[in-house]
C-alpha positions in Angstrom: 66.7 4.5 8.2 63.6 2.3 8.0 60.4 3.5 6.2 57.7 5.2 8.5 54.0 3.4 7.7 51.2 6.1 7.0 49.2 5.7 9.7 45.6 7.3 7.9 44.0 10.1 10.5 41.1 8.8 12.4 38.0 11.0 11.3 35.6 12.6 13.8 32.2 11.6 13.6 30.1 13.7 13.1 26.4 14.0 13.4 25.0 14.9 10.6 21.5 15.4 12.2 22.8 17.6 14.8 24.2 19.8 12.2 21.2 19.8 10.3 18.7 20.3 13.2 21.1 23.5 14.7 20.7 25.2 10.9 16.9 24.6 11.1 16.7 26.0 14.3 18.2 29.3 12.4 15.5 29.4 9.7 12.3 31.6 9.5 9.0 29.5 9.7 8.1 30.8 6.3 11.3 28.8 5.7 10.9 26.0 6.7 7.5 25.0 5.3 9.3 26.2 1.5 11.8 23.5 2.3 9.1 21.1 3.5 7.0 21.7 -0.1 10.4 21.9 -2.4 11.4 18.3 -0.5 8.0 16.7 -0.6 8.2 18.2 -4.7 11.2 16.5 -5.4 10.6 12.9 -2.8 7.1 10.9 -3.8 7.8 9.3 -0.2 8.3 12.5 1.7 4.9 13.8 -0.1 3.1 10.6 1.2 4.6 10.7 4.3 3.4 14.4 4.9 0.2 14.0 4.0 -0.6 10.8 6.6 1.3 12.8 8.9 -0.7 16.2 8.4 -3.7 14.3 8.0 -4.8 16.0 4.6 -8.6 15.5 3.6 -7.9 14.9 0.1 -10.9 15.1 -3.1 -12.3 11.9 -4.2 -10.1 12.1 -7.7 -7.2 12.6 -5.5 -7.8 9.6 -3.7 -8.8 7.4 -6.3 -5.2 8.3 -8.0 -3.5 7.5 -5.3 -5.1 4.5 -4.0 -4.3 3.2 -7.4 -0.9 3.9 -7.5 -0.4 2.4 -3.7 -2.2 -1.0 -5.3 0.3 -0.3 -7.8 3.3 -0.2 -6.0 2.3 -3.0 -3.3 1.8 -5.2 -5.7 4.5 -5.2 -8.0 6.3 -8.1 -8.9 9.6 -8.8 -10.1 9.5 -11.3 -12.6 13.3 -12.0 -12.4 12.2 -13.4 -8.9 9.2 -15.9 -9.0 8.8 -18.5 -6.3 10.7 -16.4 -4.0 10.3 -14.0 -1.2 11.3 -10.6 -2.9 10.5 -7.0 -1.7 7.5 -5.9 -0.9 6.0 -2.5 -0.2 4.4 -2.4 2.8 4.0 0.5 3.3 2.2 0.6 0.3 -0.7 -2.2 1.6 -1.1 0.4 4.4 -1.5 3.2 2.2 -4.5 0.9 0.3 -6.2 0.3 3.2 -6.7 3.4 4.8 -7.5 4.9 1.2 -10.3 2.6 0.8 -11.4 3.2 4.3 -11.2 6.6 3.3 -13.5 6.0 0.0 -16.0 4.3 1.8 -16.2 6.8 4.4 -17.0 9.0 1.3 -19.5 6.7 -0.1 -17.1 6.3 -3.1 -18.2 2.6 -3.0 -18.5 2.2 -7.1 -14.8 3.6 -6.8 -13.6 1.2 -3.7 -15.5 -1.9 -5.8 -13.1 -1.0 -9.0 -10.1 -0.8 -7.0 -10.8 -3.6 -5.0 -10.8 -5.9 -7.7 -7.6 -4.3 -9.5 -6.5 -4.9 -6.1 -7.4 -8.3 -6.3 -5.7 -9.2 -9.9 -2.5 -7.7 -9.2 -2.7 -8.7 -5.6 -3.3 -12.6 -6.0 -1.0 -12.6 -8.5 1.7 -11.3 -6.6 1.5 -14.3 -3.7 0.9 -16.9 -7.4 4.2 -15.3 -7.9 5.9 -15.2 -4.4 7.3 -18.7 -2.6 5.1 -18.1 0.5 2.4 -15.8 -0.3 3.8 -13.9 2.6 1.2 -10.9 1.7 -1.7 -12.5 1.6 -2.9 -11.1 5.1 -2.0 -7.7 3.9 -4.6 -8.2 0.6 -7.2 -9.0 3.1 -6.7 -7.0 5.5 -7.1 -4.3 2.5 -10.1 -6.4 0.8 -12.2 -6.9 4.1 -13.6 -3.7 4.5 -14.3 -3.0 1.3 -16.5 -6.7 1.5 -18.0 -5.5 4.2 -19.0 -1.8 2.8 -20.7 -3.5 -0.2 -22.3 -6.2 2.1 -23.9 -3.7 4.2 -25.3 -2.2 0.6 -27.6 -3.6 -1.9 -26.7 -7.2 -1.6 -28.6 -8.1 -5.0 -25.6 -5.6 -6.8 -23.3 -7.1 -4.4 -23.9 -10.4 -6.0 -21.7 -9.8 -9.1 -19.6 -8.0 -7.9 -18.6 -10.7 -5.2 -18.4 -13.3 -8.3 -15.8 -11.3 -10.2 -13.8 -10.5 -7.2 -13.8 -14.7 -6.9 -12.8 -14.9 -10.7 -10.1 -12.3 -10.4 -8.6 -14.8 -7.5 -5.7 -16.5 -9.0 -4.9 -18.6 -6.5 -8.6 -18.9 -5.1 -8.4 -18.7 -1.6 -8.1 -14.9 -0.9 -11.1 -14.0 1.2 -13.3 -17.0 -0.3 -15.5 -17.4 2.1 -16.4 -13.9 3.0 -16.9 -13.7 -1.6 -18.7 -16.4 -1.5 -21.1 -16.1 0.8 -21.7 -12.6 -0.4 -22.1 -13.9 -4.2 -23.9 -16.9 -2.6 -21.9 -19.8 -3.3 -21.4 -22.3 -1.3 -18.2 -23.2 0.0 -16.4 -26.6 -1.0 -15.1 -28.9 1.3 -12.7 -31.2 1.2 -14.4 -33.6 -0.7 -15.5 -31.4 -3.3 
């Protein structure tokens, strides 16, 4: 008698979203926003992700924290992979940008200024570090209305400001010309 193969039993899919939504459907309101606070708790993401999605006016402090830690996390660099194209947060440039949006709407600008030129260190030195500065459009898209904020202020204070941010340029091209016309350089060309 020959040996019968054990054929393994196919498993059902199942949708694990369908199962999850039909329990939800069960809960209480009152329930559902304790899940929503004990998951954004325990999920950094899931917090951030709620408050763009609720919209939350947060305090200046809050703000600031945040903003910094966005810069922190878009910029990051894995030093294991220089001169390549490794992960990036984007979602994290996004977050930058529409918190310093949010600071200047505040008139936070002394705030935005500092940030902008952490964001500026970190951030050129994360496309020094990369093989194709694939981010670069992201820092400025992050920088340029901050530049334009302080350019619509006191342009005399705007003046060093502008100069550092051109200092804290590691690879030196990172919004030059918009810096240096605002610390009012002039811009090289070609032949020096």
């Amino acid at each position: 008698m020959a040996k019968q193969k054990k054929v393994p039993k196919k498993e059902e899919k199942v949708d694990r979203f369908a199962l999850i939504e039909a329990s939800l459907k069960k809960k209480t309101k009152s329930d559902l926003v304790g899940l929503l606070l004990a998951t954004a708790k325990f999920s950094d993401d899931t917090c951030r992700e709620l408050e763009i999605w609720l919209n939350i006016d947060k305090p200046v402090d809050l703000l600031v924290a945040d903003v910094s830690s966005a810069i922190d996390r878009a910029t990051t660099v894995d030093e294991r992979m220089l001169n390549r194209n490794f992960d990036v947060d984007w979602l994290a440039y996004e977050e930058v940008e529409l918190g310093f949006e949010k600071l200047i709407a505040h008139s936070e600008l002394t705030h935005v200024k500092s940030l902008a030129l952490e964001m500026m260190k970190r951030g050129s030195y994360q496309v020094e570090c990369s093989e194709e500065g694939i981010m670069t459009e992201d820092i400025e898209a992050c920088l340029k209305p901050v530049i334009r904020a302080v350019e619509a202020g006191d342009v005399a204070a705007a003046k060093p400001w502008a100069a550092a941010m051109l200092a804290a340029d590691c690879v030196g091209f990172i919004c030059d010309s918009e810096l240096k016309k605002l610390s009012g350089k002039k811009k090289m060309n070609a032949n020096g």
